[in-house]
C-alpha positions as CSV (number, residue, x, y, z in Angstrom):
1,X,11.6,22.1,16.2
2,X,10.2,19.8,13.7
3,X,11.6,16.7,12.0
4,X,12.3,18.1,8.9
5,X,10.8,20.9,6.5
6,X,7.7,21.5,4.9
7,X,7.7,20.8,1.6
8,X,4.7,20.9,0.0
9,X,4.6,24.0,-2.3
10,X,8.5,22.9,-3.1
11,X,9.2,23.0,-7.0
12,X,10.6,19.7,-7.4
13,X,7.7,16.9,-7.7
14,X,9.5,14.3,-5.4
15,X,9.8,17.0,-2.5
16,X,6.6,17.4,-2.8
17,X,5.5,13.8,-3.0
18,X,7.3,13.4,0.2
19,X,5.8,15.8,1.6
20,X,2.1,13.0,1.7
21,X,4.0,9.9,1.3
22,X,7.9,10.4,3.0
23,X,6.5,8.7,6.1
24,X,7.6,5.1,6.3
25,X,4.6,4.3,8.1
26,X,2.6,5.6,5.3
27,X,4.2,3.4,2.8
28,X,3.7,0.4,4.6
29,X,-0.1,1.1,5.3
30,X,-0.5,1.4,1.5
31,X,1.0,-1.6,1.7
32,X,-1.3,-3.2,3.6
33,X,-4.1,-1.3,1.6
34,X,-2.6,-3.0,-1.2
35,X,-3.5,-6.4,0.4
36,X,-7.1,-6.0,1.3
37,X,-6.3,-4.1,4.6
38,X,-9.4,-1.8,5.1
39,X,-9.8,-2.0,8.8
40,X,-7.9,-0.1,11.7
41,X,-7.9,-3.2,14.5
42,X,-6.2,-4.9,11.1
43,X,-3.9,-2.0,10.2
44,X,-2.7,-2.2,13.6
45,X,-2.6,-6.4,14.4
46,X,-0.6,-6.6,10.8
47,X,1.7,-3.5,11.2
48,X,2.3,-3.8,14.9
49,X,1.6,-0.2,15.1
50,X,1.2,1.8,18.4
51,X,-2.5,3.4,18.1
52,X,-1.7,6.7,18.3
53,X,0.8,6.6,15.3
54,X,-1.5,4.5,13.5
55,X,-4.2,7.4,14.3
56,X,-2.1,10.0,13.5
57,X,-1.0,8.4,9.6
58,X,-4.1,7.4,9.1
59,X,-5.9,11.2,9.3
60,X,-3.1,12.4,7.3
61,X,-3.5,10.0,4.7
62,X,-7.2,10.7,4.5
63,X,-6.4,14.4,4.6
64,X,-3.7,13.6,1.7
65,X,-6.7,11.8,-0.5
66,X,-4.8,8.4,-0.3
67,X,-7.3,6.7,1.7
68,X,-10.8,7.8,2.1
69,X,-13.2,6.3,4.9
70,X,-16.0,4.5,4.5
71,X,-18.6,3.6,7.2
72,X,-19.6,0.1,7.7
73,X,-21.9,-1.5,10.3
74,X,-20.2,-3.5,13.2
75,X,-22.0,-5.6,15.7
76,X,-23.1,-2.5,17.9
77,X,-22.1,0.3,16.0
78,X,-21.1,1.8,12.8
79,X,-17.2,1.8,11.8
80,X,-14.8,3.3,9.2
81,X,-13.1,1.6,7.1
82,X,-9.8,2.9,5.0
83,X,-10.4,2.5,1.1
84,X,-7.3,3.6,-1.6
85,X,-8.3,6.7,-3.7
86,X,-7.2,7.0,-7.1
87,X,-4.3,8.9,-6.1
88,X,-3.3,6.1,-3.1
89,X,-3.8,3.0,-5.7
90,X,-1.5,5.4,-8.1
91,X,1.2,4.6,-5.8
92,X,1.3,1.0,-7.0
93,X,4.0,1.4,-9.0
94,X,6.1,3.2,-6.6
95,X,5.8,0.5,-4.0
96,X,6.0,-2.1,-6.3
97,X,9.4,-0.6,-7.3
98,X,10.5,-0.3,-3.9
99,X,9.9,-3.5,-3.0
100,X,11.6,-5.4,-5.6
101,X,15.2,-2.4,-4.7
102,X,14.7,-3.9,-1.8
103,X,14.4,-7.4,-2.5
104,X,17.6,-6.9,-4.7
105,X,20.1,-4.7,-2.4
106,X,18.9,-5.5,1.6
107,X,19.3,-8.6,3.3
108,X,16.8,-11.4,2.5
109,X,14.4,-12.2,5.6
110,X,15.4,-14.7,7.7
111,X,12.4,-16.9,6.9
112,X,13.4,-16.3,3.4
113,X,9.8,-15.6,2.1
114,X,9.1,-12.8,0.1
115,X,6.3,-10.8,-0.9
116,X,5.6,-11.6,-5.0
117,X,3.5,-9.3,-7.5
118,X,1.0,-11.8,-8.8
119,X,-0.7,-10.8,-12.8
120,X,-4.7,-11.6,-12.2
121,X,-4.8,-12.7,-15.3
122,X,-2.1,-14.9,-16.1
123,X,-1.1,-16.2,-12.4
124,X,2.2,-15.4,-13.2
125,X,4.7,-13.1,-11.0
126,X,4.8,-9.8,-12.7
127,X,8.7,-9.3,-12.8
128,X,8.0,-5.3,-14.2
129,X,5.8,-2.7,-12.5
130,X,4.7,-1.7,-15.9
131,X,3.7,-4.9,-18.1
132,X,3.3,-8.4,-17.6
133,X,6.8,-9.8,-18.8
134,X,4.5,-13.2,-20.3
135,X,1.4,-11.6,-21.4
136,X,3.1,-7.8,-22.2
137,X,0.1,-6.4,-21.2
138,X,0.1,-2.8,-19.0
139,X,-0.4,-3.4,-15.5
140,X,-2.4,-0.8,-13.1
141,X,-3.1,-1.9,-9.2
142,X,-6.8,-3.2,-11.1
143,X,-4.5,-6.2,-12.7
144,X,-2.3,-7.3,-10.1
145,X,-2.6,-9.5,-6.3
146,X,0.2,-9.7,-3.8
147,X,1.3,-12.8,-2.2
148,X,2.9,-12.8,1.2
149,X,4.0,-16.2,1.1
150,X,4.6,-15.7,4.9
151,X,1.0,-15.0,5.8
152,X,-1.1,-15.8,2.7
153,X,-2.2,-18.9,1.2
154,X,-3.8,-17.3,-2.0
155,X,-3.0,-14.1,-4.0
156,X,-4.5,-11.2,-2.5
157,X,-6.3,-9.0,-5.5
158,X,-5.5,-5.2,-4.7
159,X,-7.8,-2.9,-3.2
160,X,-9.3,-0.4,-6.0
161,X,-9.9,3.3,-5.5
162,X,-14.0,2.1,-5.9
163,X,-13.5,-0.3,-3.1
164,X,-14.6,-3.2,-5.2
């Protein structure tokens, strides 16, 4: 029996965005593509992932055009490499959002650090998902770097659906 219903020809839009991004793993893996994340050793070391989930979410994320693979040249062999799409960095926003619910109704971490949406262009922490609150300028996942003050020293600008 599966874990829950197929819903991707349902007729309301959130069902169907479920339906690529319902997965919590695949919400945290953007979030790591959000970060500069690109390979699967680091997927895995950062997430603490077992390799077959990590396997699994990222083909379907891939088949869901949020990630696309790109080869690159290791010491001995040729890898892949997990780049947003358009329609991955598109979920900026959505995470974004998510992240700051959460910072607002869960239970802060015990280390107390959280992770801050950083405007490239100001250095100020964007407080809206839309617009910089200082600048009032429109934000896409092009403008904006996270901080994990728990693991980063600097800003980490977010990946772009080019890979640049």
């Amino acid at each position: 029996m599966p874990l829950r219903s197929d819903w991707s020809s349902a007729t309301c839009a959130i069902a169907r965005s479920l339906q690529s991004v319902g997965d919590p793993w695949t919400l945290l893996i953007l979030r790591e593509a959000f970060v500069g994340t690109t390979r699967y050793e680091q997927f895995r070391d950062n997430l603490g992932i077992a390799d077959n989930v990590l396997s699994r979410r990222l083909a379907a994320m891939v088949e869901n055009d949020l990630l696309r693979k790109s080869p690159y040249r290791g010491e001995q062999r040729t890898h892949e490499e997990y780049l947003l799409t358009e329609a991955g960095a598109d979920l900026y926003p959505v995470l974004s959002a998510l992240g700051r619910w959460g910072a607002k109704h869960t239970p802060p971490p015990a280390n107390g650090r959280r992770i801050r949406a950083i405007h490239l262009t100001c250095g100020r922490a964007a407080r809206s998902v839309d617009y910089c609150t200082f600048c009032q300028v429109p934000l896409t996942s092009a403008d904006v770097a996270w901080h994990r003050l728990w693991l980063d020293e600097e800003p980490t600008p977010l990946a772009t659906a080019s890979g640049e």
